[in-house]
PyMOL commands that place a pseudoatom at each C-alpha (Angstrom):
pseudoatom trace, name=CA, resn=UNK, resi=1, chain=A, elem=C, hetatm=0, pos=[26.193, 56.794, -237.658]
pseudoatom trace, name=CA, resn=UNK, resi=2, chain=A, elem=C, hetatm=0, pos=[24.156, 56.340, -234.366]
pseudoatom trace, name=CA, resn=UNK, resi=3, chain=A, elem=C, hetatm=0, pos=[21.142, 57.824, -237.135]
pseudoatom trace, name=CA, resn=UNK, resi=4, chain=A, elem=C, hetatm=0, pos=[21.424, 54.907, -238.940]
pseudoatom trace, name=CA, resn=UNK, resi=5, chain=A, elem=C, hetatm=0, pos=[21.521, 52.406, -236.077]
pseudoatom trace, name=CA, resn=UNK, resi=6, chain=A, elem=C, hetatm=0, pos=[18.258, 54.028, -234.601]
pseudoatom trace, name=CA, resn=UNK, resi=7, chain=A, elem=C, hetatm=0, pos=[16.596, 54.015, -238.145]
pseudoatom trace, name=CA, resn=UNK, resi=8, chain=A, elem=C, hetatm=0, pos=[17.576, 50.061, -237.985]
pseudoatom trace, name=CA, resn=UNK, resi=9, chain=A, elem=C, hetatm=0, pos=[16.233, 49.434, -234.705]
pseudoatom trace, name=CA, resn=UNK, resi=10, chain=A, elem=C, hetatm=0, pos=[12.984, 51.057, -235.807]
pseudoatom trace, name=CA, resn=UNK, resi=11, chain=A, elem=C, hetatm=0, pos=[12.803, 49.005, -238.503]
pseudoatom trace, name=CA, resn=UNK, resi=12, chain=A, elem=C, hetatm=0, pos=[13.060, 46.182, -236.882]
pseudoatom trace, name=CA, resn=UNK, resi=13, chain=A, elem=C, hetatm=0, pos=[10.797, 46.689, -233.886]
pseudoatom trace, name=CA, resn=UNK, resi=14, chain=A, elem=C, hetatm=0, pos=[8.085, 47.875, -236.341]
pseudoatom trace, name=CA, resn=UNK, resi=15, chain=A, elem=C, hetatm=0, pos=[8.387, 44.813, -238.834]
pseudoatom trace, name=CA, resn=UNK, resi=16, chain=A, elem=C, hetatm=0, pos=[7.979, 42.573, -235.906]
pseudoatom trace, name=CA, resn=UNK, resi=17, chain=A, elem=C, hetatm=0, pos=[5.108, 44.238, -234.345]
pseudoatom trace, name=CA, resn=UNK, resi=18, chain=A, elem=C, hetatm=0, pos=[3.697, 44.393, -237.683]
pseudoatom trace, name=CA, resn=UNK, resi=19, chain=A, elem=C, hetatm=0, pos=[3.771, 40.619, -238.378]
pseudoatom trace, name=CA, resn=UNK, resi=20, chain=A, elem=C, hetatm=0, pos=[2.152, 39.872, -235.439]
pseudoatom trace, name=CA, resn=UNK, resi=21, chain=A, elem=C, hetatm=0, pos=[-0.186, 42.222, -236.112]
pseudoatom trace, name=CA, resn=UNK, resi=22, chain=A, elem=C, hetatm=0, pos=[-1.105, 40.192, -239.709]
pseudoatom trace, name=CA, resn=UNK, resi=23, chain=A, elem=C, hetatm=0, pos=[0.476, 43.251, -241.826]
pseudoatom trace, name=CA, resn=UNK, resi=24, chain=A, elem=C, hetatm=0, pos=[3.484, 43.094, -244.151]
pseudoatom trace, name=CA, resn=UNK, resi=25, chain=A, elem=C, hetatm=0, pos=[6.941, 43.158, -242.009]
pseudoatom trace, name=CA, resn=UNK, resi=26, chain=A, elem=C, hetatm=0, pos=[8.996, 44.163, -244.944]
pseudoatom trace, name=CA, resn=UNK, resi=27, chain=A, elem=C, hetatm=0, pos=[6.504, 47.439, -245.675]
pseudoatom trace, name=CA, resn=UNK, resi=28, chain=A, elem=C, hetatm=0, pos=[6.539, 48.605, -242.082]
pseudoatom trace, name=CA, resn=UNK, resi=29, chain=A, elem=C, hetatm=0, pos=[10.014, 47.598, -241.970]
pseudoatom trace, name=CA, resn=UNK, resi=30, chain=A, elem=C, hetatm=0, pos=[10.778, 50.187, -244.449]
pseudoatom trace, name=CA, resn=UNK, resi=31, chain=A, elem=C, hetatm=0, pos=[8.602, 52.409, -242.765]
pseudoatom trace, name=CA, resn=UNK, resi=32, chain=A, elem=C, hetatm=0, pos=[10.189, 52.220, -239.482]
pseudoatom trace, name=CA, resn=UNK, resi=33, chain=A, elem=C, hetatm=0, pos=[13.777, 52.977, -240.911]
pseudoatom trace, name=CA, resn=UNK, resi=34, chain=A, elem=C, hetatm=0, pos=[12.653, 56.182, -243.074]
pseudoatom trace, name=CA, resn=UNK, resi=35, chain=A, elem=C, hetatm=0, pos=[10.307, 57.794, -240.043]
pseudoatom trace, name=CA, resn=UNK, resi=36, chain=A, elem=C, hetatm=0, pos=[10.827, 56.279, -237.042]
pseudoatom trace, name=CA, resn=UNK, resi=37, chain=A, elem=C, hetatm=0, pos=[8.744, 57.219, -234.340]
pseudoatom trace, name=CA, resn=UNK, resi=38, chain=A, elem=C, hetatm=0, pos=[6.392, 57.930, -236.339]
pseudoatom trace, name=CA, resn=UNK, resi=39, chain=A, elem=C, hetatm=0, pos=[5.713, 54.986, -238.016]
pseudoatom trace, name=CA, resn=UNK, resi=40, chain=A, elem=C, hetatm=0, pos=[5.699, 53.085, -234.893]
pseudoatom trace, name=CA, resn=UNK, resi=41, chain=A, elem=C, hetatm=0, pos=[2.647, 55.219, -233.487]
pseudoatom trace, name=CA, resn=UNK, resi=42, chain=A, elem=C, hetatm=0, pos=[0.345, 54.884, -236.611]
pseudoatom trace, name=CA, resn=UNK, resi=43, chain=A, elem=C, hetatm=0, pos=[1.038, 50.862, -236.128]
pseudoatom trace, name=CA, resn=UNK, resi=44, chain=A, elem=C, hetatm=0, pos=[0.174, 50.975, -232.453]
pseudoatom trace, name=CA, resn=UNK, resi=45, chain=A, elem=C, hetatm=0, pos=[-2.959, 53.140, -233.575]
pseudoatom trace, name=CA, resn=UNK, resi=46, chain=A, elem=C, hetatm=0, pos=[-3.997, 50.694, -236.287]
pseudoatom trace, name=CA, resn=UNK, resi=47, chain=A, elem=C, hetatm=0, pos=[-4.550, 47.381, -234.242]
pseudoatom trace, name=CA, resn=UNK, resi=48, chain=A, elem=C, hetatm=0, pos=[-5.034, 43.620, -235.684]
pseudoatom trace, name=CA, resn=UNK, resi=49, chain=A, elem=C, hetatm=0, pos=[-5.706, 43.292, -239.378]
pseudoatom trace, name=CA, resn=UNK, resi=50, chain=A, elem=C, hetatm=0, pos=[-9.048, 42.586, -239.964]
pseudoatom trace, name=CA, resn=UNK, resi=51, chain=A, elem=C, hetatm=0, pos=[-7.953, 38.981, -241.777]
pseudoatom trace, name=CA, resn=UNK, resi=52, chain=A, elem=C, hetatm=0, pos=[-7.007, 37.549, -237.906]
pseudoatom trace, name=CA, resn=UNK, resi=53, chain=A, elem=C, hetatm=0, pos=[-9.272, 36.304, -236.495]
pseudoatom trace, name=CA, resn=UNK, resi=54, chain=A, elem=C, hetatm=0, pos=[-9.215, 34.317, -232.530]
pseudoatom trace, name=CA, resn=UNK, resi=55, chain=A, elem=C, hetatm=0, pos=[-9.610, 30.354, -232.570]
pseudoatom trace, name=CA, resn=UNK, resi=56, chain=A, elem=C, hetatm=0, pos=[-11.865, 30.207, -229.258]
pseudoatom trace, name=CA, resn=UNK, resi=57, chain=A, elem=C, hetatm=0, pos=[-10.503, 27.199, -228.014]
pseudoatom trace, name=CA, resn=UNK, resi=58, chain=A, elem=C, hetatm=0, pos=[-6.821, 27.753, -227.736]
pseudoatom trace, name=CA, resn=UNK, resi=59, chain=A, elem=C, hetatm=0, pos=[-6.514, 31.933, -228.729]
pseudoatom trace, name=CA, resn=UNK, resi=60, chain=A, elem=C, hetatm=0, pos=[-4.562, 31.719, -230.989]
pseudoatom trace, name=CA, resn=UNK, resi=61, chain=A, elem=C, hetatm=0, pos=[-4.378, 33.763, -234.058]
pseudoatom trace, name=CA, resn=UNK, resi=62, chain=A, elem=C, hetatm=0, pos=[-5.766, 32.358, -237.419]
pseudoatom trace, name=CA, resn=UNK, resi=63, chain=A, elem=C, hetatm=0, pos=[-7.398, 33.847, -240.998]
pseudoatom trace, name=CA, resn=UNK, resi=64, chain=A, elem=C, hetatm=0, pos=[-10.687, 34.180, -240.531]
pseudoatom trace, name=CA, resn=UNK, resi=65, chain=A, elem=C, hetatm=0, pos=[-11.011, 32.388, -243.654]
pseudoatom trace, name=CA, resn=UNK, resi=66, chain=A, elem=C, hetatm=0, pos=[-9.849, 29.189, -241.857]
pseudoatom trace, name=CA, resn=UNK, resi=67, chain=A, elem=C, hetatm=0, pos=[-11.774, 26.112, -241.441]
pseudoatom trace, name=CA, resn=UNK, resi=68, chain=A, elem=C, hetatm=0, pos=[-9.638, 24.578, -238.799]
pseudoatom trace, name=CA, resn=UNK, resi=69, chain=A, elem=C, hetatm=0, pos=[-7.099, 26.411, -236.302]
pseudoatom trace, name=CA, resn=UNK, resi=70, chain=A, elem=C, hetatm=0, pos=[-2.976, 26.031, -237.333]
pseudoatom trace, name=CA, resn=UNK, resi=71, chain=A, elem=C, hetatm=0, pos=[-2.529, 25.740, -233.506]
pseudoatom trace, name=CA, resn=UNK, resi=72, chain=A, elem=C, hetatm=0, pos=[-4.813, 23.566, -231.942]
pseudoatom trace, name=CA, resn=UNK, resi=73, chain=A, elem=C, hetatm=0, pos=[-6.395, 21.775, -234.851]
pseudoatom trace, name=CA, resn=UNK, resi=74, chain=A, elem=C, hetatm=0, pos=[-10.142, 23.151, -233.824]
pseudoatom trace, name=CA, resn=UNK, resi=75, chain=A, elem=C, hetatm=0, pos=[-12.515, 22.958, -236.168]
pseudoatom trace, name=CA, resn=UNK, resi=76, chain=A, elem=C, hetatm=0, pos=[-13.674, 27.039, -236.906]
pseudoatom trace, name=CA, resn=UNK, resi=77, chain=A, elem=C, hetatm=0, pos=[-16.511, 26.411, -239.467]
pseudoatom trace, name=CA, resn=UNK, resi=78, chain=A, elem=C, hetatm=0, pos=[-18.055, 23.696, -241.490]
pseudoatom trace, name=CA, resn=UNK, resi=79, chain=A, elem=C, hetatm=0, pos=[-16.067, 23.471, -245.068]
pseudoatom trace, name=CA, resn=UNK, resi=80, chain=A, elem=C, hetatm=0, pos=[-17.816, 24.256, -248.112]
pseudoatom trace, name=CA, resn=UNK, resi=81, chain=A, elem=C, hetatm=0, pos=[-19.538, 21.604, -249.707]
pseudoatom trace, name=CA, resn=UNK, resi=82, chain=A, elem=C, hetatm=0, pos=[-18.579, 21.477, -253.346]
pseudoatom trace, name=CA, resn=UNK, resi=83, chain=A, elem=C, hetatm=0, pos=[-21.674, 19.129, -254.572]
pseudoatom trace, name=CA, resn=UNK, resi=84, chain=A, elem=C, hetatm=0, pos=[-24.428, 21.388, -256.272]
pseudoatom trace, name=CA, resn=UNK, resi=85, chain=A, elem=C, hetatm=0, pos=[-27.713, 21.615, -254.037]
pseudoatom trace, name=CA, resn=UNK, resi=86, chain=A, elem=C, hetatm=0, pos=[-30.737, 19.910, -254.479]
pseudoatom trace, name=CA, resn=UNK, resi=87, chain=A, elem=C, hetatm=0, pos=[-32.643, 22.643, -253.173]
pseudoatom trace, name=CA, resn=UNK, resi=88, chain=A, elem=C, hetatm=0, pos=[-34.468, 25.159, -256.187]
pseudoatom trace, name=CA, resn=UNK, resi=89, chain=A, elem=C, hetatm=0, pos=[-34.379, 28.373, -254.806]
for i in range(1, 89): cmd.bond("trace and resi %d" % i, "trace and resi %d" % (i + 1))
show_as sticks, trace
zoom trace
C-alpha cells in the first residue's frame, strides 16, 4: 500500500515540476509513478525546455516563438510581415 502512495506522490511532484519546466506533465507523471527517484533526478538534470524562453521585462516564461509576452503584454519581436518584398534578392 504505502508503495503505491509513494509511487503517487512521485508522480505528482514530477508532473508539476515538469510543467513548469515546459515538458509534458502527463509523461513525467507516468514516469514518476513507475521509477520514482529516479525519474525525479533525470528532470532536475534536464533543466528548461529549450521552447521557454524569458520575457525581459516582467520574467516571465513564454515560447520563444512569441511575439508578445502572455504576462505582461511586451512586445518580444516584430511580427512577420505577410506582404511579399519588393526587394530582388
Amino acid at each position: 500500500m504505502w508503495v503505491l502512495v509513494f509511487g503517487l506522490a512521485f508522480g505528482v511532484l514530477c508532473s508539476h515540476m515538469a510543467a513548469k519546466r515546459g515538458r509534458s506533465g502527463f509523461a513525467w507523471a507516468i514516469l514518476g509513478f513507475l521509477f520514482s527517484l529516479i525519474a525525479l533526478v533525470f528532470l532536475l538534470a534536464l533543466g528548461d525546455s529549450d521552447e521557454i524562453a524569458k520575457c525581459p521585462k516582467c520574467y516571465g516564461k513564454v515560447d520563444y516563438r512569441a511575439f508578445v509576452c502572455m504576462h505582461c503584454r511586451h512586445q518580444l519581436r516584430a511580427p512577420l510581415n505577410d506582404e511579399p518584398s519588393d526587394h530582388v534578392a
